[in-house]
C-alpha positions as CSV (number, residue, x, y, z in Angstrom):
1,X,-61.2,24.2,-17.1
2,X,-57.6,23.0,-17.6
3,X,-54.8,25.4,-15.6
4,X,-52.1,25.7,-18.1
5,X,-48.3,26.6,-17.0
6,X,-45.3,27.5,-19.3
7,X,-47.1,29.3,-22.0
8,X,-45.6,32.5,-22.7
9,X,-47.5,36.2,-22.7
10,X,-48.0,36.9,-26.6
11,X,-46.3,40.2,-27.7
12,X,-48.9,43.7,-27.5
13,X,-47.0,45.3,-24.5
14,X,-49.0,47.3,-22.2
15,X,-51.4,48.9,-24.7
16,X,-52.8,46.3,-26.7
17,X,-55.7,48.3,-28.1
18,X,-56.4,48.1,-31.9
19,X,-54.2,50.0,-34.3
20,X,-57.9,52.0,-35.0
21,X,-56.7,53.9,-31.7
22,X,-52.9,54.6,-32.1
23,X,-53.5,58.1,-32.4
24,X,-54.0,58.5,-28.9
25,X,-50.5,57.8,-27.6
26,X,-49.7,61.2,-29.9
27,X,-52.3,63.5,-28.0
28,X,-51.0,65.6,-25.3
29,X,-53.3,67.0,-22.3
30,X,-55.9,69.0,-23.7
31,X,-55.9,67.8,-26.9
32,X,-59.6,66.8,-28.3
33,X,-60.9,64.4,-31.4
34,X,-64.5,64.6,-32.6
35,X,-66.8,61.5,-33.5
36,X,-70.6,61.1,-34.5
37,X,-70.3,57.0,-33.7
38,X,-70.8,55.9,-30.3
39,X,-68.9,52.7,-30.4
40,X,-65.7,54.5,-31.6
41,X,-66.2,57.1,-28.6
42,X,-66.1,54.3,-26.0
43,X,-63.0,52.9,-28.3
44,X,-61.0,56.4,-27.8
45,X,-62.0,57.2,-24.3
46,X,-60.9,53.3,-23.3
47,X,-57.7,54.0,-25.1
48,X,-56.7,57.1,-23.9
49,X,-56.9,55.5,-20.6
50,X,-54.9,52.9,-21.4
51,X,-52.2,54.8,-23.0
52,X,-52.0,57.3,-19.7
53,X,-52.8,56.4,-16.9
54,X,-52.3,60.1,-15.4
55,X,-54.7,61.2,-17.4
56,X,-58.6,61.5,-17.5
57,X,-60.9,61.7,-20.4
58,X,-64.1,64.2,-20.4
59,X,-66.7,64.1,-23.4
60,X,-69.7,66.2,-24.3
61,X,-72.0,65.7,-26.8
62,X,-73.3,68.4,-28.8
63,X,-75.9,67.9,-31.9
64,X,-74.9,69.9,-35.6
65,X,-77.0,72.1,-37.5
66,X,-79.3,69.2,-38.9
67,X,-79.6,68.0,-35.1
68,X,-77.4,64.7,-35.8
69,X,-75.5,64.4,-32.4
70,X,-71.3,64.0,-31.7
71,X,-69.1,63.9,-29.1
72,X,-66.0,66.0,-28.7
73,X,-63.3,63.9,-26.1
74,X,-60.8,65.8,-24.1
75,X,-57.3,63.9,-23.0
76,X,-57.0,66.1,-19.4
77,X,-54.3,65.7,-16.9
78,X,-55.4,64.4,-13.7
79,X,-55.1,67.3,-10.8
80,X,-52.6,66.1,-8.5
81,X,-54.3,67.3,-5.3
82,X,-57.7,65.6,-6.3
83,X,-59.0,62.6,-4.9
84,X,-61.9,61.2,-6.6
85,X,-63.8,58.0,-6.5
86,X,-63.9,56.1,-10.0
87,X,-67.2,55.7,-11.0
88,X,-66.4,52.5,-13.1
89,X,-64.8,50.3,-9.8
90,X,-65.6,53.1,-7.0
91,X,-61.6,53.0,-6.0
92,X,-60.2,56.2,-4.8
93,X,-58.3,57.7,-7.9
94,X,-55.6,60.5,-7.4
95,X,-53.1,61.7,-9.6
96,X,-49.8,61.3,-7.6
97,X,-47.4,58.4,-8.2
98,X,-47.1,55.8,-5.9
99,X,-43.6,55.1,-4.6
């Protein structure tokens, strides 16, 4: 593999997620969308993390009337005094802002 130096970071900013997704950056703690696709569930939880990082997603599935399941997903705020351990990278996650 060839190292490469010079080449400039292409325009996308911080939250490069697809456009699919925008909606998130408008949701405000507590807010909740519904889907019935898993792949778009892992879409929106990933980009609600990337849009906040102060924030924490929480899903639950549930299953309609015909027994077809969804998923509802919460945008929370994290709870400032909580320490937790990520269960994606095991690093300790808190909610305060490091100076």
């Amino acid at each position: 593999m060839k190292i490469d130096k010079g080449i400039p970071l292409p325009e996308g900013g911080l939250l490069s997620f697809s456009s699919k997704y925008d909606f998130v950056r408008e949701m405000e703690y507590g807010d909740s969308v519904e889907t019935d696709d898993a792949a778009e569930r892992q879409g929106v939880r990933y980009a609600i993390r990337a849009s906040d990082s102060y924030s924490k997603v929480v899903t639950r599935s549930r299953k309609d009337e015909k027994g077809k399941k969804f998923w509802r997903i919460w945008k929370v705020k994290l709870n400032y005094d909580e320490t937790r351990t990520c269960s994606g990278c095991g690093q300790l996650v808190t909610g305060k802002k490091e100076s």
